[in-house]
C-alpha positions as CSV (number, residue, x, y, z in Angstrom):
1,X,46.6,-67.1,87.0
2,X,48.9,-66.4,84.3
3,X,49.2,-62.9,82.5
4,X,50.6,-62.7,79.3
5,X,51.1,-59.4,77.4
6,X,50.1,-60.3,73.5
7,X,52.9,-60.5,71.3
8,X,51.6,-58.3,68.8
9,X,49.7,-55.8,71.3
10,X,51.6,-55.2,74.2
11,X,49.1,-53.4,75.8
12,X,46.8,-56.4,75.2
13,X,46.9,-58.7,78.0
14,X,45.8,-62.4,77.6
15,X,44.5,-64.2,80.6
16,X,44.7,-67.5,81.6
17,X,43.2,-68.6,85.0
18,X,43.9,-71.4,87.2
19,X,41.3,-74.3,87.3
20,X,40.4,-76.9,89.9
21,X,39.0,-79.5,88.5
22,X,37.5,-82.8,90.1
23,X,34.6,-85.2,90.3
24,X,31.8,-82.2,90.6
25,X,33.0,-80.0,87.3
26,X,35.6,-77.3,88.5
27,X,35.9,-74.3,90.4
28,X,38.1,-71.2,88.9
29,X,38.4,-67.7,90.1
30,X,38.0,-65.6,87.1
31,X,38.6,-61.9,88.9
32,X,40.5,-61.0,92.1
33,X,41.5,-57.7,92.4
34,X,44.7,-57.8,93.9
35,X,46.3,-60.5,91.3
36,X,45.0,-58.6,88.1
37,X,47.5,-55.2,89.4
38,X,50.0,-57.8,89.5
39,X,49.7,-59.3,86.4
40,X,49.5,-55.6,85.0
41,X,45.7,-54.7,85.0
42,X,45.1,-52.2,87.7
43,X,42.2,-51.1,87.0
44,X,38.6,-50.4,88.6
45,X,35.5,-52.2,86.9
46,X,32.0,-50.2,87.1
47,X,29.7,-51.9,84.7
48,X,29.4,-55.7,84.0
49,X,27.5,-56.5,80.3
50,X,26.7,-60.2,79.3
51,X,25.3,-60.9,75.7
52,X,24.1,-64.1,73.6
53,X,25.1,-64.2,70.0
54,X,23.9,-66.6,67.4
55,X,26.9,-68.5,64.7
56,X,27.9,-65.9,62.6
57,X,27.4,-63.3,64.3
58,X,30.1,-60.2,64.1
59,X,29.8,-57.4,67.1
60,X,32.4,-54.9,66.6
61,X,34.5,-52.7,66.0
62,X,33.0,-51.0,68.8
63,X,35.0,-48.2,71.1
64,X,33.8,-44.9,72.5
65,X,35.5,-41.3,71.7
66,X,35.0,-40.2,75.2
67,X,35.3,-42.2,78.4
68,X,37.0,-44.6,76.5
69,X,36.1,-48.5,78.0
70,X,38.8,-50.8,78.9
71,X,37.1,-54.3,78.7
72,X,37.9,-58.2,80.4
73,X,36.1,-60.1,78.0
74,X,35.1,-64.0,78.4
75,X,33.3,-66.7,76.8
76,X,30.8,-68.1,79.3
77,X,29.5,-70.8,77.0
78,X,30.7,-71.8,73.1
79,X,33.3,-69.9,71.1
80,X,34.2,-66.8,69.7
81,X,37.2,-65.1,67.3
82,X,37.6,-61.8,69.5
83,X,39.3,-58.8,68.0
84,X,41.9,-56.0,69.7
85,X,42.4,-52.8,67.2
86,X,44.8,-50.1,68.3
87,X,43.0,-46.5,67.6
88,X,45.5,-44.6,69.8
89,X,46.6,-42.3,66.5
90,X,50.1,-41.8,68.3
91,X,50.7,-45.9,68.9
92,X,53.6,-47.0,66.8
93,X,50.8,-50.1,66.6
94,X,48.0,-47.5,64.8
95,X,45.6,-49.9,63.2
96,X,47.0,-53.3,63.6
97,X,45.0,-55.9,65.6
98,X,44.6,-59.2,67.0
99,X,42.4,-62.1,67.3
100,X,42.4,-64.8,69.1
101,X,39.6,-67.9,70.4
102,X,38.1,-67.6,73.4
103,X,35.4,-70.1,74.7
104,X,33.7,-72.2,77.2
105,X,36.4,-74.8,77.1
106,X,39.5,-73.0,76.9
107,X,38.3,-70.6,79.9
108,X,40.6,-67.9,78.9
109,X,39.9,-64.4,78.8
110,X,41.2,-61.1,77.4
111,X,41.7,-57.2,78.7
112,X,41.7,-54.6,76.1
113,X,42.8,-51.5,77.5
114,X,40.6,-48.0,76.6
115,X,40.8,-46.9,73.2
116,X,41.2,-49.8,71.6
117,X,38.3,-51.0,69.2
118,X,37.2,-54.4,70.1
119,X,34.3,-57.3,68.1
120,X,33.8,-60.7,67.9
121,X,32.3,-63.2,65.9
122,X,30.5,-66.7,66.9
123,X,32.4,-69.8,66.0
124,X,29.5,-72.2,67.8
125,X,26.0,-72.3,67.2
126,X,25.8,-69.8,70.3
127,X,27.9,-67.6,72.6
128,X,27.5,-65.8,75.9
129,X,30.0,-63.5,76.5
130,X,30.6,-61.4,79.0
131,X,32.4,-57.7,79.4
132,X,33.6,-56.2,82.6
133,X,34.0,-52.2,81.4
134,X,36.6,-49.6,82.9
135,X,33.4,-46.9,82.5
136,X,30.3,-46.8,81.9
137,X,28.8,-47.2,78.8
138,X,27.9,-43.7,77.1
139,X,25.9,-44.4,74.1
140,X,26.4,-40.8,72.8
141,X,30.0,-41.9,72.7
142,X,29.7,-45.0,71.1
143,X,31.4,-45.0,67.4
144,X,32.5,-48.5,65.5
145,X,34.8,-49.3,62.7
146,X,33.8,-51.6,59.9
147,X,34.5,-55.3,60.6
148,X,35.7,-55.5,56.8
149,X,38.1,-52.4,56.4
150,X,40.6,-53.7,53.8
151,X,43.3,-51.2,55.5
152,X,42.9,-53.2,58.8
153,X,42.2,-56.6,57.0
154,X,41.5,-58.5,59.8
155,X,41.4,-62.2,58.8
156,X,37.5,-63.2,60.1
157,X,37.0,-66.7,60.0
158,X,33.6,-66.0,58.7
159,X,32.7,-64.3,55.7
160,X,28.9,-63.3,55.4
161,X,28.4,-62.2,59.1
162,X,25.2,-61.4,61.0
163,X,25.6,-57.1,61.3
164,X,23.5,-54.9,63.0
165,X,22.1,-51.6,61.1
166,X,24.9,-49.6,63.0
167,X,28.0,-52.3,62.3
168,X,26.9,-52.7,59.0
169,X,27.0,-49.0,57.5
170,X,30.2,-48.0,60.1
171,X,33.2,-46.3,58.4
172,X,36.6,-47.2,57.7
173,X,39.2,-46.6,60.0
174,X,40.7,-43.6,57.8
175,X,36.8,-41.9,58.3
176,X,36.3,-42.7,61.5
177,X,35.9,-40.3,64.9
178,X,38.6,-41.7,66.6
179,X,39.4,-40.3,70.8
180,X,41.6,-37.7,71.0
């Protein structure tokens, strides 16, 4: 596996694992434990979450105010633009982001570390994507940021997403409850 702090976010580690391919299809281990610490994520997982998005669908900005979720994130089939926002209000990195492709084919994954905002939006005509959390999920802790803020002006390859109710009427980032 290689482990490769994002040049923009640091703290953002992309994740590429090793593949054995042959006649069959291809094995790959996509967790162990022991080679994560190494490569900088030593961390303990307590809640896997798996969802299936249609194309065009934006999730996101989604983080929680307390028990803040570090999250491996992974595209089990088709693609997705996948989003990193920096909310820690004393980061020199305050509201900048990064995206990047993950999918099916390029098997990469993604941590985000807690208190970082995180979405995605379907590039293929479906995705199932897959979360390993750092805590458990606390809806009464659950805020988001809108996916359109023009301060954060994140460059979505889409333009008329599919929103939930609750991503659709979020606030900026200069109104948001952000963790302490």
């Amino acid at each position: 596996m290689i482990f490769s702090p994002s040049p923009i976010l640091k703290d953002v580690i992309i994740i590429e694992p090793d593949t054995f391919p042959d006649k069959r299809g291809y094995f790959m281990e996509t967790y162990h434990q022991k080679k994560f610490a190494v490569g900088g994520i030593d961390v303990e997982f307590v809640q896997d979450n798996q969802s299936m998005s249609t194309k065009g669908t934006l999730r996101g900005l989604h983080y929680q105010i307390q028990r803040p979720q570090g999250k491996l994130v992974r595209v089990l089939y088709g693609e997705v633009f996948d989003v990193a926002v920096d909310i820690r209000r004393s980061s020199q990195n305050f509201g900048k982001w990064l995206g990047i492709l993950l999918s099916a084919n390029n098997k990469r994954a993604v941590y985000i570390p807690p208190n970082f905002a995180h979405g995605f939006c379907v590039l293929s005509d479906q995705a199932e994507f897959l979360y390993k959390c750092t805590d458990f999920y606390g809806p009464e802790y659950e805020r988001t940021i809108r996916w359109d803020d023009p301060e954060l002006a994140i460059d979505w390859p889409i333009k008329d997403p599919i929103l939930s109710e609750k991503d659709a009427t979020s606030p900026f980032l200069k109104h948001a409850e952000l963790p302490l």
